[in-house]
KEMI-709202 format. One line per 3 residues: number of its first residue (from 1); their letters; for each residue x, y, z of N, C-alpha, C, O, CB. Coordinates in Angstrom, 1 decimal, padded with zeros to 4 digits. Each point is the difference from the previous one (the first is absolute). Glycine has a CB too. Example, Ala and Ser with C-alpha at 12.3 -4.5 7.8 and 13.67 -1.06 7.14 Angstrom:
2
1> as> 013.2/-005.7/007.8/-000.9/001.2/000.0/000.9/001.2/000.0/001.0/000.0/000.7/-002.9/-001.2/000.5  001.5/002.3/-001.9/000.9/001.1/000.0/-000.8/001.1/000.8/000.5/001.1/000.1/000.7/-001.7/-002.3 $
# end
This chain:
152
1> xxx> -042.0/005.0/-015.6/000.7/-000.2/001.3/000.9/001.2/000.2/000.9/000.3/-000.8/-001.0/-002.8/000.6  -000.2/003.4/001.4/000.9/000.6/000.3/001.4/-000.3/000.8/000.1/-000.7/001.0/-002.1/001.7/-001.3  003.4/-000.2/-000.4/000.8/-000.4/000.3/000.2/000.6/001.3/-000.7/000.9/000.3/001.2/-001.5/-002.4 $
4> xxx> 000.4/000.2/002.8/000.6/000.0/001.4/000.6/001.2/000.0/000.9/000.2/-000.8/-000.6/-002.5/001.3  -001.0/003.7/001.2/000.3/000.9/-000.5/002.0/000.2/000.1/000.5/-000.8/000.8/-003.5/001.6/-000.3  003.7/000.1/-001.2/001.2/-000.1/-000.1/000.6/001.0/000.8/001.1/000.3/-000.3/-001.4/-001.2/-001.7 $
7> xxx> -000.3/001.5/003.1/000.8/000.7/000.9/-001.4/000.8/000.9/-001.2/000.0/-000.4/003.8/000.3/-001.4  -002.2/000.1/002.9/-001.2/000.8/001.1/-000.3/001.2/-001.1/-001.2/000.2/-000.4/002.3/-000.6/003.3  -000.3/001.0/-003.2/-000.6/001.2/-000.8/-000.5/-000.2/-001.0/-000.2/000.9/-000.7/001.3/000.3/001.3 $
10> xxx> -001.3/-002.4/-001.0/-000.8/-000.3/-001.7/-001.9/-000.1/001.0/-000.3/-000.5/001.1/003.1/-002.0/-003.4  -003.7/003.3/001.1/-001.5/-000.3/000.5/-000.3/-000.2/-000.9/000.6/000.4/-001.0/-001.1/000.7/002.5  -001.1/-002.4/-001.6/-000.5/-000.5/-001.4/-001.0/000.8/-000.1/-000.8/000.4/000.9/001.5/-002.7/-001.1 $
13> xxx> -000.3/002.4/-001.6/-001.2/000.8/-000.7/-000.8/-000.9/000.2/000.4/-001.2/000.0/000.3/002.5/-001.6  -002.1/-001.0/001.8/-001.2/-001.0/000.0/-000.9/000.3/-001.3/-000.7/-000.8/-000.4/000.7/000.7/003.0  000.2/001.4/-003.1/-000.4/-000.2/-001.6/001.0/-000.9/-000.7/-000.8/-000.8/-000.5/-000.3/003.1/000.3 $
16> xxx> 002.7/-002.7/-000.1/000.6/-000.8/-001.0/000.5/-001.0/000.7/000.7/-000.8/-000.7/-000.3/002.5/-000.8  -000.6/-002.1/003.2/000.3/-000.6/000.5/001.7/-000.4/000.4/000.3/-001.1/000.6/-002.7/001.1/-001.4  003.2/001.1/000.3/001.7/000.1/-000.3/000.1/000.9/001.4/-000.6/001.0/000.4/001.1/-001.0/-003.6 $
19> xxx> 000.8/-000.8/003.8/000.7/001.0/000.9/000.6/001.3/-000.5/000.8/000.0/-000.9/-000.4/-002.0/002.1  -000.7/003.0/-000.6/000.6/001.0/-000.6/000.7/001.3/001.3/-000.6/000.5/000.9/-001.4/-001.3/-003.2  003.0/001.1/001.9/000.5/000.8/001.1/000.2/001.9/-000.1/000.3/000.6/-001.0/000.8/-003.2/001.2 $
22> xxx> -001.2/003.0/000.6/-000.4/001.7/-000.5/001.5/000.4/-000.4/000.9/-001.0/000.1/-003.2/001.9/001.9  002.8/000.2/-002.4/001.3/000.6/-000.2/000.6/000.0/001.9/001.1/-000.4/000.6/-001.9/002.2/-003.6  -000.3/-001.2/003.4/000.8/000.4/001.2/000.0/-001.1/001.2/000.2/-000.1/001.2/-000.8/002.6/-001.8 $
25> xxx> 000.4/-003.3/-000.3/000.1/-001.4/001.0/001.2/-001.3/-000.4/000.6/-001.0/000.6/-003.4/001.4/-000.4  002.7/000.4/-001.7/001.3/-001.1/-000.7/001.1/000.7/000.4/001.0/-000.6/000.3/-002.0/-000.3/-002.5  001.0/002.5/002.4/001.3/000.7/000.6/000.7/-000.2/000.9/001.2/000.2/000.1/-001.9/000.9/-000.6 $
28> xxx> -000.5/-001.7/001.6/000.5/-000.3/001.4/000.6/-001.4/000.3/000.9/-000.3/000.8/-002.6/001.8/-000.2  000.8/-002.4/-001.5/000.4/-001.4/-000.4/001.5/000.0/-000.3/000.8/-000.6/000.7/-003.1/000.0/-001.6  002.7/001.3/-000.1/001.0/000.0/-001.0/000.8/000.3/001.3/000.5/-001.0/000.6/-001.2/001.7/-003.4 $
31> xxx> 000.8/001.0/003.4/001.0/000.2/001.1/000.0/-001.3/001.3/001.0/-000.2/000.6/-001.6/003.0/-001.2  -000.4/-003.4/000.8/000.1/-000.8/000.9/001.2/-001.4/-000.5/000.8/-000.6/000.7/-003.6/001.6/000.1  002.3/-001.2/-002.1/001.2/-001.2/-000.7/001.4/000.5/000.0/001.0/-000.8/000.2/-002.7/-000.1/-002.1 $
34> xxx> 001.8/002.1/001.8/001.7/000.3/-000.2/000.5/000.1/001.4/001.3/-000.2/000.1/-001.4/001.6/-002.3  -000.8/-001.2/003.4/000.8/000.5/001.0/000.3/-002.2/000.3/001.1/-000.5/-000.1/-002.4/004.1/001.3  000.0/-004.6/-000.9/000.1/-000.7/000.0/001.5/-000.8/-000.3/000.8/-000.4/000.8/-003.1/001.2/-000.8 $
37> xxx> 002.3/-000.8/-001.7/001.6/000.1/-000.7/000.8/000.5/000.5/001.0/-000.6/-000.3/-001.6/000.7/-001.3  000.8/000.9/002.5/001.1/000.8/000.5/000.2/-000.9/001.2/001.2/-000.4/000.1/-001.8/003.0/-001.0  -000.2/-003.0/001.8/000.3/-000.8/001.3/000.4/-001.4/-000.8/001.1/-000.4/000.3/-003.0/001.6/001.8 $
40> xxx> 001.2/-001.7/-002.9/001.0/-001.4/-000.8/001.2/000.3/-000.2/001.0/-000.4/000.6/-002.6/-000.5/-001.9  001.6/001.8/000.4/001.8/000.0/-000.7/001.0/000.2/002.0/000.7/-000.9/000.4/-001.3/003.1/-003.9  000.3/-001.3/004.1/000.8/000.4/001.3/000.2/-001.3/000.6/001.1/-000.4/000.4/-002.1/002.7/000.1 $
43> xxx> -000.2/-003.2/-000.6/-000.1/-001.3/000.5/001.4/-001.2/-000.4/000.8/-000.8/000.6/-003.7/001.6/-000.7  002.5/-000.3/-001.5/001.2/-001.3/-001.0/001.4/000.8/000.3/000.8/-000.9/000.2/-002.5/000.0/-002.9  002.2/002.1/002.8/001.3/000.4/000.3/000.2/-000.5/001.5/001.1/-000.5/000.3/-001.1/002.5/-002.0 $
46> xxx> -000.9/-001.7/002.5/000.3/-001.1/001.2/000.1/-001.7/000.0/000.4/-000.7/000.9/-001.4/002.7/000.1  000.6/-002.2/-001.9/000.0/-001.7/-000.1/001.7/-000.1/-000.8/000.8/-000.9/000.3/-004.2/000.1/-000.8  003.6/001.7/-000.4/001.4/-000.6/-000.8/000.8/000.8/001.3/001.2/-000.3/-000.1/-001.5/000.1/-003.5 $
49> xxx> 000.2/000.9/004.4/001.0/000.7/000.8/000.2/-001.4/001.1/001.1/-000.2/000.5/-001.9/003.3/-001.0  000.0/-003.7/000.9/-000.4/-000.6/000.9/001.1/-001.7/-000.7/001.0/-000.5/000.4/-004.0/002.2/000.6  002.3/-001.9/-002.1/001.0/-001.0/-000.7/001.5/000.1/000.0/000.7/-001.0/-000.1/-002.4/001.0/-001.1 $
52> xxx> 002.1/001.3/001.1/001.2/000.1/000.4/001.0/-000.4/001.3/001.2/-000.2/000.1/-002.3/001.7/-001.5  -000.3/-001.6/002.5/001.0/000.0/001.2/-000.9/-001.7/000.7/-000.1/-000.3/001.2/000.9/004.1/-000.7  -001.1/-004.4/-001.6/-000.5/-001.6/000.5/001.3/-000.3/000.6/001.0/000.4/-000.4/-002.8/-001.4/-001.5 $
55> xxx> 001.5/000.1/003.1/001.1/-000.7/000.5/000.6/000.8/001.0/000.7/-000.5/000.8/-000.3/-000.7/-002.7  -000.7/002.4/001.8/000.6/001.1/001.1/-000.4/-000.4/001.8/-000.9/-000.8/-000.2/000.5/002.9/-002.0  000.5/-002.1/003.2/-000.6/000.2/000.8/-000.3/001.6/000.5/000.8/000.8/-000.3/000.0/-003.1/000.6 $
58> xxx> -002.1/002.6/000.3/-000.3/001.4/-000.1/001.1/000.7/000.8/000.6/000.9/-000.5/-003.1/-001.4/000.2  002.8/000.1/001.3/001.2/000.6/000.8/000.9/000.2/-000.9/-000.2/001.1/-000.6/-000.1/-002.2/002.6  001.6/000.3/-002.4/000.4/000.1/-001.5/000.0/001.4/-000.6/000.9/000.9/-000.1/-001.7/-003.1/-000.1 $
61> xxx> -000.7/002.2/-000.3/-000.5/000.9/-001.4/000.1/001.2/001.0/000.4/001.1/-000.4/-002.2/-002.7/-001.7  001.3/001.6/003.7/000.0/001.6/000.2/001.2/000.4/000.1/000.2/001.2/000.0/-002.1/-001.2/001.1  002.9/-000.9/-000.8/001.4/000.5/000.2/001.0/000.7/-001.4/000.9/000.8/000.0/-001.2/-002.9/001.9 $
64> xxx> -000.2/001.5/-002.8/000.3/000.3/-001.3/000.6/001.6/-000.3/001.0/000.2/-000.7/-002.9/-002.1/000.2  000.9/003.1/001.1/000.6/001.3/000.1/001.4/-000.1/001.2/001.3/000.1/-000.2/-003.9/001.1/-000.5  002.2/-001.3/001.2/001.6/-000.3/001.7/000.8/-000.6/-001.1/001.2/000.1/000.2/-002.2/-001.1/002.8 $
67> xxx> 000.8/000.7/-003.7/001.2/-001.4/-000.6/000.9/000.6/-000.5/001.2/-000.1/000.3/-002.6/-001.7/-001.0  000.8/002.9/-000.3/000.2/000.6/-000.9/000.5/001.2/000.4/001.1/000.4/-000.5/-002.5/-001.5/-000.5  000.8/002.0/002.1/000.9/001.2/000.5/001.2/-000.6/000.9/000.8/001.0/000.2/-002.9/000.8/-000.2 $
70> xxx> 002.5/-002.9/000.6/000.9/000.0/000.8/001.2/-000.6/-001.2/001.2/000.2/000.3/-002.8/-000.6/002.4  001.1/-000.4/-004.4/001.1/-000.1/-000.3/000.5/001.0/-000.7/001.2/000.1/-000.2/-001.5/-002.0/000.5  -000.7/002.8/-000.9/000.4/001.2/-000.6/000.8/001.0/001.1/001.1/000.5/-000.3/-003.3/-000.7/-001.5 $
73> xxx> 001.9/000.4/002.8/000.8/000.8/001.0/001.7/-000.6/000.5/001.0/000.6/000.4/-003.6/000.1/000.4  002.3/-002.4/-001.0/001.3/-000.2/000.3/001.2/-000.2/-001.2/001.2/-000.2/000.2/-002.5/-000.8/001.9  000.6/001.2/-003.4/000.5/-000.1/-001.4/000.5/001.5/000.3/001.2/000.1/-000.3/-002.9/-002.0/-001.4 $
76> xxx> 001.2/003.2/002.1/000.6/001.1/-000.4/000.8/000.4/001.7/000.9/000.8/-000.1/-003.1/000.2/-002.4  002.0/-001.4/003.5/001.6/000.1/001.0/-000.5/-001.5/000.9/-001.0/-000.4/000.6/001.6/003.8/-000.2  001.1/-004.1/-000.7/-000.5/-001.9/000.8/000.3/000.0/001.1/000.3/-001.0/000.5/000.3/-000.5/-002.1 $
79> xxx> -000.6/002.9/002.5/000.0/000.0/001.2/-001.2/000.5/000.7/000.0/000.6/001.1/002.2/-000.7/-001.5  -003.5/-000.2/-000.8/-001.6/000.5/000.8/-000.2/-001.3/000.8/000.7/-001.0/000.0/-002.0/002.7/-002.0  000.2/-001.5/002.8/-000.4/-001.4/000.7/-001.1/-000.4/-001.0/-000.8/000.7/-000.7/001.3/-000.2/003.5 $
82> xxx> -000.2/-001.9/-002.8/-001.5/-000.9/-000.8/-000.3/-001.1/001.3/000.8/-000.9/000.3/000.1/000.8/-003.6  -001.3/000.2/003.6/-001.0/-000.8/001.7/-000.6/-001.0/-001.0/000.2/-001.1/000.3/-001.4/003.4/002.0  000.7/-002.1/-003.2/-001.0/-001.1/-000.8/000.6/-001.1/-001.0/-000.3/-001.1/-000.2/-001.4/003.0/000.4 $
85> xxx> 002.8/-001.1/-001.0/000.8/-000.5/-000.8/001.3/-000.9/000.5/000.7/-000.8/-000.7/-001.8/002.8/-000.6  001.4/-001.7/002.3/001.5/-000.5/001.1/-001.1/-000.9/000.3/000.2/-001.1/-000.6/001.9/003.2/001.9  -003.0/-002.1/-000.7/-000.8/-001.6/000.6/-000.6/-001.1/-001.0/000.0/-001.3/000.0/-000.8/002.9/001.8 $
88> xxx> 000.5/-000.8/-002.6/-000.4/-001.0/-001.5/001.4/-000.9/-000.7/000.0/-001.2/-000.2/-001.9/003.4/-000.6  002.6/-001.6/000.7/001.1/000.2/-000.2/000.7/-001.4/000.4/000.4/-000.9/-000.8/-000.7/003.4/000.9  000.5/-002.5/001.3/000.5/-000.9/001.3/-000.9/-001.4/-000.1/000.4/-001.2/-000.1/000.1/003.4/002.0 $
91> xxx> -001.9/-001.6/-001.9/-001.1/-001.4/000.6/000.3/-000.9/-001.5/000.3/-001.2/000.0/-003.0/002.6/001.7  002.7/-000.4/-002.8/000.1/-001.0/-001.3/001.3/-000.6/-000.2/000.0/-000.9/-000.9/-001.6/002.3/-000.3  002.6/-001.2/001.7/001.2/000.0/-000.6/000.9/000.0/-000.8/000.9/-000.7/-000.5/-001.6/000.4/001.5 $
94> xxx> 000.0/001.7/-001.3/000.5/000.4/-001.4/001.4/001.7/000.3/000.2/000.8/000.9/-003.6/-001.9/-002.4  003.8/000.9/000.4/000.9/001.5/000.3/-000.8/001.2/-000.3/-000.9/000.2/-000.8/002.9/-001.3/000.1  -001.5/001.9/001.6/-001.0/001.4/000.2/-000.1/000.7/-001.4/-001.2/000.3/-000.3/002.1/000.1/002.8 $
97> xxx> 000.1/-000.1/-003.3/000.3/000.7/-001.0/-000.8/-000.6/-000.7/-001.1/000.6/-000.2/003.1/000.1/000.6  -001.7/-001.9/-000.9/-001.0/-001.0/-000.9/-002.1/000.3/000.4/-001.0/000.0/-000.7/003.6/-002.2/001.0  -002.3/002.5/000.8/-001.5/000.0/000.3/-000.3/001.5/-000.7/-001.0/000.3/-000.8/001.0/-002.0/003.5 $
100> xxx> 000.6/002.2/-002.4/-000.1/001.8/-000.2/-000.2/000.0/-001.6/-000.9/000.5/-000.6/002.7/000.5/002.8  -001.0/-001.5/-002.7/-000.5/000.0/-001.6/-000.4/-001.0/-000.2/000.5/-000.3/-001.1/000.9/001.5/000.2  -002.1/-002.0/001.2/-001.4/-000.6/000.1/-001.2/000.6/000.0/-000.7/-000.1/-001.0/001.7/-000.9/002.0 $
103> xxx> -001.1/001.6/000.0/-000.9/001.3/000.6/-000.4/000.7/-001.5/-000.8/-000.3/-000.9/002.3/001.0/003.7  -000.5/000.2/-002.6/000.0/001.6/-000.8/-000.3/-000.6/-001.7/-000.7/000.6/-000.8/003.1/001.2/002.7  -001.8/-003.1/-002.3/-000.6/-001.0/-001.2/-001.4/-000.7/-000.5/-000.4/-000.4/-001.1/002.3/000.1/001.7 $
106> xxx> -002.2/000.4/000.5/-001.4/-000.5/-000.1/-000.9/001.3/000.3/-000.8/000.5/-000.8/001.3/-002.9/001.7  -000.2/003.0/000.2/-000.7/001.7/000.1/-000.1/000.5/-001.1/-001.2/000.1/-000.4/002.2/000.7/002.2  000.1/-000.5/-002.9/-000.1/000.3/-001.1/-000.8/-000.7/-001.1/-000.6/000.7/-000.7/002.3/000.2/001.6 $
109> xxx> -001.9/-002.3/-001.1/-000.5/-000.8/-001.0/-002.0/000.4/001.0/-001.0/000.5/-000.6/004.1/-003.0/-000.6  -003.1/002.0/002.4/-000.9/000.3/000.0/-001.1/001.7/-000.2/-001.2/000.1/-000.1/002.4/-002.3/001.2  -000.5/003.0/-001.1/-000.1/001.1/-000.2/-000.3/000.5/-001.2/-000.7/001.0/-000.2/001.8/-001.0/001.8 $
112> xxx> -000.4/-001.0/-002.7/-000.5/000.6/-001.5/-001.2/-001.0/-000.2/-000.7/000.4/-000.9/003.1/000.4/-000.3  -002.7/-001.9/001.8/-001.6/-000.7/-000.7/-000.6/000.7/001.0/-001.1/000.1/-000.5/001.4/-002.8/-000.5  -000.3/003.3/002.1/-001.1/000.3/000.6/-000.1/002.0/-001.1/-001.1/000.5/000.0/001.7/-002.7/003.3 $
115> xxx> 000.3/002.8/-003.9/000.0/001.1/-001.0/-000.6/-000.9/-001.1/-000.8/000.9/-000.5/003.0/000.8/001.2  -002.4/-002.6/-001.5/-000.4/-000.6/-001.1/-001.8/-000.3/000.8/-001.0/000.2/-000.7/004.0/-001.4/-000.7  -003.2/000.6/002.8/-001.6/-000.1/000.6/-000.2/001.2/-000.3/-000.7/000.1/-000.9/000.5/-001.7/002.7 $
118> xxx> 000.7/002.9/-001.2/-000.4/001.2/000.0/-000.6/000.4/-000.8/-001.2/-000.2/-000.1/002.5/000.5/001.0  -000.2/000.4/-002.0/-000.1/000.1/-001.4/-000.9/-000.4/-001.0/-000.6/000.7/-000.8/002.3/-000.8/001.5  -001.7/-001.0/-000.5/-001.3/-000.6/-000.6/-001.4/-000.3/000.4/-000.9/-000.3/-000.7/002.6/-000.3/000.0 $
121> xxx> -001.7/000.9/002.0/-001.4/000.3/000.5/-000.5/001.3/-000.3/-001.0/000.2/-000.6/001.3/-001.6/002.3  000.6/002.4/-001.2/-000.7/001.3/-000.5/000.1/000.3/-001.7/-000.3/001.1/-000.5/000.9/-000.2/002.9  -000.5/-001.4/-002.7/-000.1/-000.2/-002.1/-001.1/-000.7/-000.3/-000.5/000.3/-001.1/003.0/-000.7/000.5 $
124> xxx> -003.3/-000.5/001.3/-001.3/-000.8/000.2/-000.5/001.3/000.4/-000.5/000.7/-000.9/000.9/-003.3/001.6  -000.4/003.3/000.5/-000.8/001.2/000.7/-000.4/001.1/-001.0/-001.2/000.5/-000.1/002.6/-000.9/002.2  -000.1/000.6/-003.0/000.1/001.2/-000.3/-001.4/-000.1/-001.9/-000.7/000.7/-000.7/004.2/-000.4/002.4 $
127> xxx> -003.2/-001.8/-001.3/-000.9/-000.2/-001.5/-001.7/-000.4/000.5/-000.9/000.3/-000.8/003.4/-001.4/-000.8  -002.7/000.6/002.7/-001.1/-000.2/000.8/-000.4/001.3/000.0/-000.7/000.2/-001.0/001.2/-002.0/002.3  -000.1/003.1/-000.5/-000.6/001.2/000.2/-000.3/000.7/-001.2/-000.6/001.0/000.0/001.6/-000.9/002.1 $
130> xxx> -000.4/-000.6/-003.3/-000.4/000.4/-001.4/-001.0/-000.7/-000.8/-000.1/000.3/-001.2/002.2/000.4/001.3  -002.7/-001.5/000.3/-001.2/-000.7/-000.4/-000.9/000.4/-000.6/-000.4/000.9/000.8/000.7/-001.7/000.5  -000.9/000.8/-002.0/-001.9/000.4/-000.2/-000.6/-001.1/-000.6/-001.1/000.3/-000.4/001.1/002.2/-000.1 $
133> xxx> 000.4/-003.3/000.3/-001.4/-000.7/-000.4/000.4/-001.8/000.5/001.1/-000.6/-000.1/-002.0/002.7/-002.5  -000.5/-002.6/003.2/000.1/-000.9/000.5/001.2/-001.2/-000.5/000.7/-000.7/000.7/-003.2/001.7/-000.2  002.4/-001.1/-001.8/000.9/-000.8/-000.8/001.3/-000.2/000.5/000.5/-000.9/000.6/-001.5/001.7/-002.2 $
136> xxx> 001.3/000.3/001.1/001.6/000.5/000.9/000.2/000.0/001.2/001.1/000.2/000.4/-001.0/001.1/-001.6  -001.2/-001.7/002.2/000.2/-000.4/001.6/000.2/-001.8/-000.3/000.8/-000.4/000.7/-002.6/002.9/000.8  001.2/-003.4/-002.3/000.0/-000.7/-000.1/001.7/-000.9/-000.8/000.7/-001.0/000.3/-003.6/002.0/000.3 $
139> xxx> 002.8/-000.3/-001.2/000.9/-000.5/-000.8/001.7/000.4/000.9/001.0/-000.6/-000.2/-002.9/001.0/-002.1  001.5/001.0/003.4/001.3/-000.4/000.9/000.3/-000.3/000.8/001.2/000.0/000.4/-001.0/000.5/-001.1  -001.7/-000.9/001.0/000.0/-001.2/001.9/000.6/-001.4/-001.2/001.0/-000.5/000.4/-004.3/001.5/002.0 $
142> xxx> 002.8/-001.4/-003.1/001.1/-001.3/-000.7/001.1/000.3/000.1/000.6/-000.6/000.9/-001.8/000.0/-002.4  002.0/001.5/000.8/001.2/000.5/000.3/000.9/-000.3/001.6/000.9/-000.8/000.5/-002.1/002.6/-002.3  000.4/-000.8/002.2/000.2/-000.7/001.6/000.2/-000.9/000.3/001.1/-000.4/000.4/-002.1/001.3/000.1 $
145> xxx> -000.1/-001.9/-000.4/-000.4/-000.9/000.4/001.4/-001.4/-000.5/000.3/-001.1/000.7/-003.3/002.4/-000.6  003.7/-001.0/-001.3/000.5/-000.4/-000.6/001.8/000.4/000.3/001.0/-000.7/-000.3/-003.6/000.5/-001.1  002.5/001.3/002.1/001.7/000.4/000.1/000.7/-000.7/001.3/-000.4/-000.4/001.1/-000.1/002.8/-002.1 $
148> xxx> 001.8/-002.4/000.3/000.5/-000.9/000.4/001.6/001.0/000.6/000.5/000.9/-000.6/-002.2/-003.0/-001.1  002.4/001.4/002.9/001.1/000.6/-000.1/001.5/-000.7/-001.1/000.5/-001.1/000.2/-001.7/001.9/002.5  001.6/000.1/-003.8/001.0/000.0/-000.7/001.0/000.6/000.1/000.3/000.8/-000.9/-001.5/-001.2/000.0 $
151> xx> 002.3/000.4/002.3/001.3/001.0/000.1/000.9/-000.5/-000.6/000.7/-000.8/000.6/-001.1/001.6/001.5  000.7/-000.6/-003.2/001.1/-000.4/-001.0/001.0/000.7/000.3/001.0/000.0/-000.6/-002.3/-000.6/-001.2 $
# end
């Protein structure tokens, strides 16, 4: 019984009846698996980046830069205008100051896990584009597939 062939570029010998694949077909194969791997991993840094901001509303999350330059600008002179932060501020009824290092607190905490997503995606990249042999593509799509975010 012949087995089921294992990829488009595998052709069966019909003298030993074994799929067998040329060098310059396993090359292309191989390059085709890592770029593949490369759109997964981009994919999983957007899923733990995305985990980060569950519960957000998108409006919210786009405001997140505004948030951040109007409290950093009014942290270094408190007579800039914040249009976004004075209304947030009011609707919530919370104290302004309080909100502001709120802001620039979380800006910051979010800013180092999204340097730890970074960071560690291109360290996956950097060891993907160093590959040669199928193994080693396998063994670090598990890896992948398996990471997790840890901002300690």
């Amino acid at each position: 019984m012949i087995e089921p062939q294992p990829s488009a570029a595998h052709e069966l010998n019909l003298d030993t009846l074994t799929w067998e694949i040329s060098t310059e077909k396993q090359t292309a194969l191989f390059t085709q698996q890592k770029e593949n791997l490369l759109n997964k991993l981009a994919d999983k840094a957007d899923q733990l980046k995305n985990s980060l901001l569950a519960g957000y509303p998108q409006t919210e999350i786009e405001s997140f830069y505004r948030q951040e330059k109007e409290a950093l600008a009014w942290q270094a002179d408190n007579s800039t205008e914040t249009p976004m932060l004075t209304q947030i501020a009011q609707n919530r009824g919370v104290p302004f100051e309080i909100l502001v290092e709120k802001v620039i607190e979380k800006s910051a905490q979010f800013a180092v896990v999204i340097g730890i997503i970074i960071g560690q995606r291109q360290a996956f990249e950097d060891r993907l584009l160093a590959l040669k042999t199928p193994e080693e593509l396998t063994a670090l799509e598990q890896e992948i597939k398996q990471w997790q975010l840890n901002a300690n």
